[in-house]
N, C-alpha and C positions, 0 to 999 in steps of 0.2 A: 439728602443723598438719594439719589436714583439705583433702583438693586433691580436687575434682569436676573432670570435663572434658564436654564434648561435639566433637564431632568435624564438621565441615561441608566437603562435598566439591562443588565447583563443574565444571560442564564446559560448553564451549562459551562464547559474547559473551555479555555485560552482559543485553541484551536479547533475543534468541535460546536463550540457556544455559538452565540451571537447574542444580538442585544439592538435596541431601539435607543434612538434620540428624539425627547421631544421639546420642542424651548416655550417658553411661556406664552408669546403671542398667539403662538399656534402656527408660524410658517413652519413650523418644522413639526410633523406629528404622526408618532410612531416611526422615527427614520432608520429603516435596518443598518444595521454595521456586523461585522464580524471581522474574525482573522484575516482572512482571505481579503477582504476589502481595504484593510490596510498594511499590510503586510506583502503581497502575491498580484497587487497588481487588478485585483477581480475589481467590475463594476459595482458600484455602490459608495456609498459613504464610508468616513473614516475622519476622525479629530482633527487630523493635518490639515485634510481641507477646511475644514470648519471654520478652523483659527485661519486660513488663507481668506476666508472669504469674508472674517469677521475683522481681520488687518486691513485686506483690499477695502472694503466698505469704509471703516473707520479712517483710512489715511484721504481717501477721495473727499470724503465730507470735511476732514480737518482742514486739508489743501485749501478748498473752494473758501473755509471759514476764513483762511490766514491772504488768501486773496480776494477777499470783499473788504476785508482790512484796508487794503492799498485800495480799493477803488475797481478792481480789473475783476469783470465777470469772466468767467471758463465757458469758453461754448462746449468744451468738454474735456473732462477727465478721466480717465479710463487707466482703474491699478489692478495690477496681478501683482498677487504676494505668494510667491513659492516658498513654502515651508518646507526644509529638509530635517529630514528624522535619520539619526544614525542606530540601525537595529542592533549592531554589534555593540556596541560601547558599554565596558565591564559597569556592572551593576543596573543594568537593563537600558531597555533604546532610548534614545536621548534628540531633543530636537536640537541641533545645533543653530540653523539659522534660518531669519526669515528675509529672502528676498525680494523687495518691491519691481517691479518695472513697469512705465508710468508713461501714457502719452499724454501732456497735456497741452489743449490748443485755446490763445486765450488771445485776445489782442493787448499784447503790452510784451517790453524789452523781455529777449529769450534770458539774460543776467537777473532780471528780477526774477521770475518766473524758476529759476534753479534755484534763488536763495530762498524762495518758498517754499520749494520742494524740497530742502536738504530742511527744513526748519518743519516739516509735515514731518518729514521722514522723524526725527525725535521728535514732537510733541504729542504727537498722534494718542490717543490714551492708549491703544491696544500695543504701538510698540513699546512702551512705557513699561507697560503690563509681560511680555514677554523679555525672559530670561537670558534669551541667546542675540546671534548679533543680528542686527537689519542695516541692510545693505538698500540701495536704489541704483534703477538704471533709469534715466528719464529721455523721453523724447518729447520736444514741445515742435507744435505746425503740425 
C-alpha cells in the first residue's frame, strides 16, 4: 500500500491562530493558513483548496489512465475541482460538494471521451475518498 502524509500545525484560537501545512515531499512547506484564509476570502491557503487541487490532479491523471486504456492519447486535460464548504451547517461547516469542470482535447469520438469522463468522475481515488457529492462539467476540442 502506498501512505502520503502531510503534516498541519495549528497555534493560538480559531480566529486569531493560524497554523502551517507541510506534506511529505516537500512541495508544500511551512504553508501558512489561518481563519481569515478560509473563512473571509484573505489570500493564502486553506484545506478546500487543497483537496481542490488534490481532486483536480487525481481526476486528470485517472482520466488520461482510463483513456490510454481505449488507445486515445489527451493532448490535454485540464480539471478544476470547486469544492464548496457550507459554514453555517448545525454542528460545524460542512463540505457539501465537489465540482469538477474539465476541458479535455484528445483525438477520438466526443461520446467516448464523455463515457470516460463520467467513469473518472467515480473512480478517481480522491472522489472515492470524499464524503460529498461530485458533480462534472466537461468540455472536450
Amino acid at each position: 500500500m502506498i501512505e502520503k502524509h502531510a503534516t498541519a500545525i495549528w497555534k493560538g484560537t480559531l480566529k486569531e491562530g493560524g497554523g502551517t501545512i507541510t506534506s511529505q515531499s516537500g512541495a508544500l512547506s511551512d504553508l501558512p493558513y489561518t481563519f481569515a484564509t478560509r473563512f473571509e476570502d484573505k489570500k493564502g491557503a486553506n484545506p478546500e483548496e487543497l483537496i481542490g487541487a488534490a481532486h483536480a490532479g487525481c481526476y486528470a491523471m485517472f482520466l488520461s489512465a482510463l483513456m490510454s486504456g481505449e488507445k486515445i492519447t489527451a493532448e490535454k486535460i485540464e480539471a478544476r475541482s470547486t469544492i464548496s464548504l457550507d459554514p453555517t451547517t448545525e454542528g460545524g461547516p460542512t463540505v457539501k460538494k465537489a465540482h469538477l469542470t474539465v476541458h479535455a482535447k484528445a483525438d477520438a469520438p466526443e461520446a467516448k471521451i464523455r463515457e470516460l469522463a463520467d467513469k473518472a468522475k467515480a473512480g478517481c481515488p480522491i472522489s472515492k475518498l470524499l464524503k460529498a457529492e461530485v458533480t462534472l462539467d466537461l468540455t472536450v476540442g
